[in-house]
C-alpha positions in Angstrom: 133.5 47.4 91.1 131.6 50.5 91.7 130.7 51.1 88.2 129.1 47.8 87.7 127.2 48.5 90.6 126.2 51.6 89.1 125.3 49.4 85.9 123.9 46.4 87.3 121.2 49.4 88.8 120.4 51.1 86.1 119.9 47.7 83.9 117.8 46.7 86.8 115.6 50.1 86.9 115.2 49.6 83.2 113.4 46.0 83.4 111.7 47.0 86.5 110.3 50.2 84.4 109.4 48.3 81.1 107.7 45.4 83.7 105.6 47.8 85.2 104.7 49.5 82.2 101.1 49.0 81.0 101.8 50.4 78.1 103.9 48.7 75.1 103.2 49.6 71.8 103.9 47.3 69.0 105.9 48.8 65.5 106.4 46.4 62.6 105.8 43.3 64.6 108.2 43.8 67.4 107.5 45.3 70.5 109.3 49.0 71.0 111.0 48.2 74.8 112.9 45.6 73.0 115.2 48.6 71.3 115.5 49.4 75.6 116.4 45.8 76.5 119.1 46.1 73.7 120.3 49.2 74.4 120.6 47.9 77.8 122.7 44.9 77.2 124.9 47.0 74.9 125.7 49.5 78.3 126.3 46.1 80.4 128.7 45.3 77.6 130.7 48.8 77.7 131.5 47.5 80.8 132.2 44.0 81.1 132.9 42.8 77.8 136.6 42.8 78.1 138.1 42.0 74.5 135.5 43.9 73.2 134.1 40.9 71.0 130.0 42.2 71.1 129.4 39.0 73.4 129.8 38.7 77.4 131.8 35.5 78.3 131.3 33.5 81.1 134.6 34.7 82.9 133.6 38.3 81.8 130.4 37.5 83.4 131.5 36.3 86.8 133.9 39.3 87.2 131.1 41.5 87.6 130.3 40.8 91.3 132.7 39.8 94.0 129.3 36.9 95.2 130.6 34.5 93.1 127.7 32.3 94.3 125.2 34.4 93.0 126.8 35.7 90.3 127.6 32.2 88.8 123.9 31.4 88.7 122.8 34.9 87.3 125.4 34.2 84.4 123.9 30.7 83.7 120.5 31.7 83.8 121.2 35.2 80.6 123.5 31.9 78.8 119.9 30.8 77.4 121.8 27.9 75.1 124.3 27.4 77.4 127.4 27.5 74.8 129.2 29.7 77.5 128.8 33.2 76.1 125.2 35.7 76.6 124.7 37.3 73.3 122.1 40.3 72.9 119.7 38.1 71.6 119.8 36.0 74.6 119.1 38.7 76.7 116.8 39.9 74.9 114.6 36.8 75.0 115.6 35.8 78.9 114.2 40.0 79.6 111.1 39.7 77.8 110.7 35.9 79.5 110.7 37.7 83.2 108.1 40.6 82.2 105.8 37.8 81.5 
């Protein structure tokens, strides 16, 4: 439990830095913090994703916090399609949506 704690942080520090930053600069059309945001969802699934599959399942999801209330609603909002799974490209897109 500790180490998601640990993890949920420094995913957390991460968007907070790239929402305060002023300054993005754009490279071949995409914007650089998006090679952050992924590297950040590929630490979050070091850690959670359990079969090791690339994707973070719902049930992989909720395990990361014991506040199942909260947790549950965290895990439906980065499920952008809703099929039941957050891929990188969902949280990609669902990052970038809250520094707007």
């Amino acid at each position: 439990m500790k180490r998601y704690a640990i993890l949920l942080f420094s995913v957390m520090f991460i968007v907070s830095f790239l929402i305060l930053s002023d300054s993005v600069s754009f490279a071949k059309g995409k914007p650089a913090h998006e090679d952050l945001i992924r590297n950040a969802y590929r630490q979050i699934c070091t850690a959670a994703d359990k079969n090791g599959d690339g994707i973070i399942s719902m049930d992989e999801c909720m395990a990361i916090s014991r506040d199942k209330k909260k947790i549950a609603k965290d895990c439906k909002y980065w499920d952008a399609d809703g099929n039941g799974v957050i891929t990188e490209d969902e949280y990609v897109k669902q990052v970038i949506k809250i520094m707007r």
